[in-house]
DSSP file (Angstrom, degrees, kcal/mol; ACC not computed):
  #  RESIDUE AA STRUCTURE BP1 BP2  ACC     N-H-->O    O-->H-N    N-H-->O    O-->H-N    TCO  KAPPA ALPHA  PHI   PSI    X-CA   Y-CA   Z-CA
    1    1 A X              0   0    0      0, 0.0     2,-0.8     0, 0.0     0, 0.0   0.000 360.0 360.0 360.0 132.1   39.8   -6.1  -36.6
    2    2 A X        -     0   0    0      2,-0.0     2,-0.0     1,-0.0     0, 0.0  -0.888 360.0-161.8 -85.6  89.5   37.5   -8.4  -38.8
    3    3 A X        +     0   0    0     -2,-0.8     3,-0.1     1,-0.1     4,-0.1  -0.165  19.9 177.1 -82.6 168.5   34.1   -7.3  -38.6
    4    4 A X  S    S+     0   0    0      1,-0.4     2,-0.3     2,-0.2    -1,-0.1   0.056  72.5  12.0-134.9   4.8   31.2   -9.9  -39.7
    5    5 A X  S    S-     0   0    0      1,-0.2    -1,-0.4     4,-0.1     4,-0.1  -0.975  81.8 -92.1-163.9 167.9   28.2   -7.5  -38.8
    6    6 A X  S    S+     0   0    0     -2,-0.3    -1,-0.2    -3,-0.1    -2,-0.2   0.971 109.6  58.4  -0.7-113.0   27.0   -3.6  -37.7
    7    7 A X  S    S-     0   0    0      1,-0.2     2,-0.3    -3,-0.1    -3,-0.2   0.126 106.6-104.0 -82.2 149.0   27.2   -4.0  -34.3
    8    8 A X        -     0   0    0      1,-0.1     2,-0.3    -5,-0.1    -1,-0.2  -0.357  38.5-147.5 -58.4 124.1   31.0   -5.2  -32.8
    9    9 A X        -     0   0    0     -2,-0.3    30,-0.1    -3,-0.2    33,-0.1  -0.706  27.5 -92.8 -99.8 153.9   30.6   -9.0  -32.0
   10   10 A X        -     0   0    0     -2,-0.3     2,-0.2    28,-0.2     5,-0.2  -0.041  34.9-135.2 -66.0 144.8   32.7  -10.2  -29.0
   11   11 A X    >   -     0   0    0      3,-0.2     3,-2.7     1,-0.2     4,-0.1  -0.670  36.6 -90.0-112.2-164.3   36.2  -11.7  -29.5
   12   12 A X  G >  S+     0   0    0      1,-0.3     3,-0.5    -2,-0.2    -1,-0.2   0.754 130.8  47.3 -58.6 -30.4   37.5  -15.0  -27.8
   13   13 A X  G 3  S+     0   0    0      1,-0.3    -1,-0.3     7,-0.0    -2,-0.1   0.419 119.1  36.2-103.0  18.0   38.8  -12.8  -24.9
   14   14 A X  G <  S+     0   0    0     -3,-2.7     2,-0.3     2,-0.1    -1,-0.3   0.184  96.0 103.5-152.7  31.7   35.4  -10.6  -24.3
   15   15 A X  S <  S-     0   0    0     -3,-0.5     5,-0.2    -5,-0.2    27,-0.1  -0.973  88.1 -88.4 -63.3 117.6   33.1  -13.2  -25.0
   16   16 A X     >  -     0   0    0     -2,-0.3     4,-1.6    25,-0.3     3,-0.3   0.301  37.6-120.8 -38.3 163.7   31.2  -15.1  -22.4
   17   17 A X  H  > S+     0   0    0      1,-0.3     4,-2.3     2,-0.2     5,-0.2   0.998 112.8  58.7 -82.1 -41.2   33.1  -18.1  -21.0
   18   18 A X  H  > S+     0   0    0      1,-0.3     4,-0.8     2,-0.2    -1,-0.3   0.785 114.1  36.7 -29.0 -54.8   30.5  -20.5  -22.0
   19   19 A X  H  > S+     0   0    0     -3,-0.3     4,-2.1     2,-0.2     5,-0.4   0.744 111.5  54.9 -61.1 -31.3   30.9  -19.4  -25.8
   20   20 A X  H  X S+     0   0    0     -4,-1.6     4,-2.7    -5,-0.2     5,-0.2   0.999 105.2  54.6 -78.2 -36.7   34.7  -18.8  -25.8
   21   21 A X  H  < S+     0   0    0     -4,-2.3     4,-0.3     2,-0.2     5,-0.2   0.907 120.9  42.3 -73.1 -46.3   34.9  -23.1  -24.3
   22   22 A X  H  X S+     0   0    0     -4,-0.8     4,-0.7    -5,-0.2    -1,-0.2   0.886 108.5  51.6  23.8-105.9   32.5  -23.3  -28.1
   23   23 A X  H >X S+     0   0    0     -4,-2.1     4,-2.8     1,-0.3     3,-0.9   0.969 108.9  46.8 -64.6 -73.9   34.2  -21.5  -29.8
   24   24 A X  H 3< S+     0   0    0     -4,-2.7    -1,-0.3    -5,-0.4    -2,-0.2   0.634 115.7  52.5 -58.3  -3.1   37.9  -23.5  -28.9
   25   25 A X  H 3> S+     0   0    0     -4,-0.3     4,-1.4    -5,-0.2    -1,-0.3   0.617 108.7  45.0 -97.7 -24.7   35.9  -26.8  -29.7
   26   26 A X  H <X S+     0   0    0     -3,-0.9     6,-2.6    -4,-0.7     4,-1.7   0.781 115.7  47.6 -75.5 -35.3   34.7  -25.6  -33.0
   27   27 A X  H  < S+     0   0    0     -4,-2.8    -3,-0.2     4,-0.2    -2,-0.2   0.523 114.9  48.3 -95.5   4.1   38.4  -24.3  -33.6
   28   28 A X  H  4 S+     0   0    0     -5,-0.3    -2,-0.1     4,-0.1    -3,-0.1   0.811 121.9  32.7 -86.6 -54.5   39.8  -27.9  -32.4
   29   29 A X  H  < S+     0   0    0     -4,-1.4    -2,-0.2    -5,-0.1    -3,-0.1   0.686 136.8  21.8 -71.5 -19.3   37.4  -30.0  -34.6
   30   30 A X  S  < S-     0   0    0     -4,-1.7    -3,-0.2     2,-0.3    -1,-0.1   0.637  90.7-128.2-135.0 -12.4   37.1  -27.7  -37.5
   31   31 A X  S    S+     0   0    0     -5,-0.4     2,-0.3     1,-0.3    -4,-0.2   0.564  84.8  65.1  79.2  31.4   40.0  -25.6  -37.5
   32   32 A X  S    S-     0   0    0     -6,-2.6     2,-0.4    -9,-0.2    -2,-0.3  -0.973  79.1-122.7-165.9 165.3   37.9  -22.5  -37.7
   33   33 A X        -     0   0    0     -2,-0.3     5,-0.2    -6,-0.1   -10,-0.1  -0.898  41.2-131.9-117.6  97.2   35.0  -20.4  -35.5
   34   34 A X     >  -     0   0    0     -2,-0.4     4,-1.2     1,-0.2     3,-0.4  -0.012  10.2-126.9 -58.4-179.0   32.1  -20.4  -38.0
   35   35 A X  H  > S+     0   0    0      1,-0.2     4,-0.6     2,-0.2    -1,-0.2   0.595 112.6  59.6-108.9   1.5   30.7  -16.7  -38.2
   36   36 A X  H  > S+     0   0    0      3,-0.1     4,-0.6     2,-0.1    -1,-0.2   0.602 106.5  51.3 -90.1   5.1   27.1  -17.8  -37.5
   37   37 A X  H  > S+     0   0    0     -3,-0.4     4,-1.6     2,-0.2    -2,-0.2   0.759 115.7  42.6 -92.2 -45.1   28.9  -19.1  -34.0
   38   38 A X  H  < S+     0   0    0     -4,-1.2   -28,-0.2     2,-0.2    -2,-0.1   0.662 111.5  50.6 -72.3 -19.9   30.5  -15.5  -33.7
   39   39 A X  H >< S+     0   0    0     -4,-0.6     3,-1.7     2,-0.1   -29,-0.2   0.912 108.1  58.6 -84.5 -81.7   27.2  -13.4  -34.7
   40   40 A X  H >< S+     0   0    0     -4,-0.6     3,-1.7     1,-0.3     7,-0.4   0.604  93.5  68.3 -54.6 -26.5   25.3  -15.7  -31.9
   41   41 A X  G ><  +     0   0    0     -4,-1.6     3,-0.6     1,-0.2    -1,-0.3   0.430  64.8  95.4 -75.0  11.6   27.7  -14.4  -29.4
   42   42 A X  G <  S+     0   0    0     -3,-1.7     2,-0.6     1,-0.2    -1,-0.2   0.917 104.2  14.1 -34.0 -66.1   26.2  -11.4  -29.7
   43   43 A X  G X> S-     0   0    0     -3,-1.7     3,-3.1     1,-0.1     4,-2.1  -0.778  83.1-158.6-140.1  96.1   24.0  -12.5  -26.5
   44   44 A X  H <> S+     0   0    0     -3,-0.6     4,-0.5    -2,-0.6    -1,-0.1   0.576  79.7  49.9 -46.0 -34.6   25.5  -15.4  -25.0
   45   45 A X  H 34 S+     0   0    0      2,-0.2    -1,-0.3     3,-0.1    -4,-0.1  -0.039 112.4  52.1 -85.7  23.6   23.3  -17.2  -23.0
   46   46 A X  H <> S+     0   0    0     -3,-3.1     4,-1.1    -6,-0.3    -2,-0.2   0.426 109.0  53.2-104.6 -29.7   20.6  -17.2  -26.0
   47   47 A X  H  X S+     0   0    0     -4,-2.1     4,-0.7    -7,-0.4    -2,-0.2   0.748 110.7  44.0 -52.9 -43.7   23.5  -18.5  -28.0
   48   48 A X  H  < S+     0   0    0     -4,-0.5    -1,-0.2     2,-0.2    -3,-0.1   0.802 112.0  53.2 -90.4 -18.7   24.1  -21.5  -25.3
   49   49 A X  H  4 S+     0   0    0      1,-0.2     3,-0.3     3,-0.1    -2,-0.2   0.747 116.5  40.5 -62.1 -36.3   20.1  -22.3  -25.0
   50   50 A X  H  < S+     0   0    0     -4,-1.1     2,-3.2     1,-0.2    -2,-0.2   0.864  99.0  79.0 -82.2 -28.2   20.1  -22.7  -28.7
   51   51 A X  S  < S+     0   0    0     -4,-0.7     2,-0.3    -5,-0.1    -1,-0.2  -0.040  75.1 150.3 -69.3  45.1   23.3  -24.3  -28.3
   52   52 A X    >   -     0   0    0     -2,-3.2     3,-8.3    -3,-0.3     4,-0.4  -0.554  58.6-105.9-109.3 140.2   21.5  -27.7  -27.3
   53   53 A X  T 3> S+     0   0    0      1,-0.3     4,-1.9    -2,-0.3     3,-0.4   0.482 118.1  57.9 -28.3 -36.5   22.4  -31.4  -27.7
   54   54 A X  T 34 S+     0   0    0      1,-0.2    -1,-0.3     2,-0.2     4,-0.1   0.275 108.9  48.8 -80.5  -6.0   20.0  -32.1  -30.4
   55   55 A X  T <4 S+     0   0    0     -3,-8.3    -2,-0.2     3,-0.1    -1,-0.2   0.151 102.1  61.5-140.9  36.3   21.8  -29.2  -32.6
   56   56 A X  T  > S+     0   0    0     -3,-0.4     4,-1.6    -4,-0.4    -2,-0.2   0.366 108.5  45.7-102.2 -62.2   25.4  -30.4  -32.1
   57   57 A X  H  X S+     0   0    0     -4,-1.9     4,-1.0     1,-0.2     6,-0.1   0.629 110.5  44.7 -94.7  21.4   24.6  -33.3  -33.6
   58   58 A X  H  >>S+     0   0    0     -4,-0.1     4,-1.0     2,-0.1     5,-0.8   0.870 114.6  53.8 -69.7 -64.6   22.9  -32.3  -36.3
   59   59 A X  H >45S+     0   0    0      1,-0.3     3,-2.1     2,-0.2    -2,-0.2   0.785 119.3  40.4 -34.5 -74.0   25.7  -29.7  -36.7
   60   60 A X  H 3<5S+     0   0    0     -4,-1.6    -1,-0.3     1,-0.2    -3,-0.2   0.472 108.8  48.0  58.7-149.5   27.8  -32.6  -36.6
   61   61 A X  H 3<5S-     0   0    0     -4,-1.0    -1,-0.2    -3,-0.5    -2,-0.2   0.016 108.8-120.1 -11.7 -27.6   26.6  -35.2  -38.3
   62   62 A X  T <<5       0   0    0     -3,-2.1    -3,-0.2    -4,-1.0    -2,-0.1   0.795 360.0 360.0  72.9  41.4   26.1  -32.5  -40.9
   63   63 A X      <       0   0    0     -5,-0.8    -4,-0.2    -6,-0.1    -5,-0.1   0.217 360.0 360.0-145.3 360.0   21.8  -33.1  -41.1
């Protein structure tokens, strides 16, 4: 297992569906699941409110 943190953060299959759909768009476009994407799934629907149009593209866009 490949911890990032203290407390166990969820992995694609025990993560909420909302993150794990994310998660596979992050690993289509970028060929990786960054670990500040995997930390945030910690509590998943504060992770998808942050997760908001105006910060995918900055994310992006890379600004």
């Amino acid at each position: 297992m490949n911890r990032i943190s203290w407390p166990a953060v969820p992995d694609e299959h025990s993560a909420h569906e909302g993150v794990q759909k994310l998660w596979a768009k992050a690993e289509a476009n970028l060929g990786f699941v960054p670990n500040v994407f995997r930390a945030q799934a910690l509590n998943g629907e504060q992770f998808l409110t942050w997760w908001t149009p105006s910060t995918r593209s900055s994310i992006a866009t890379g600004t």
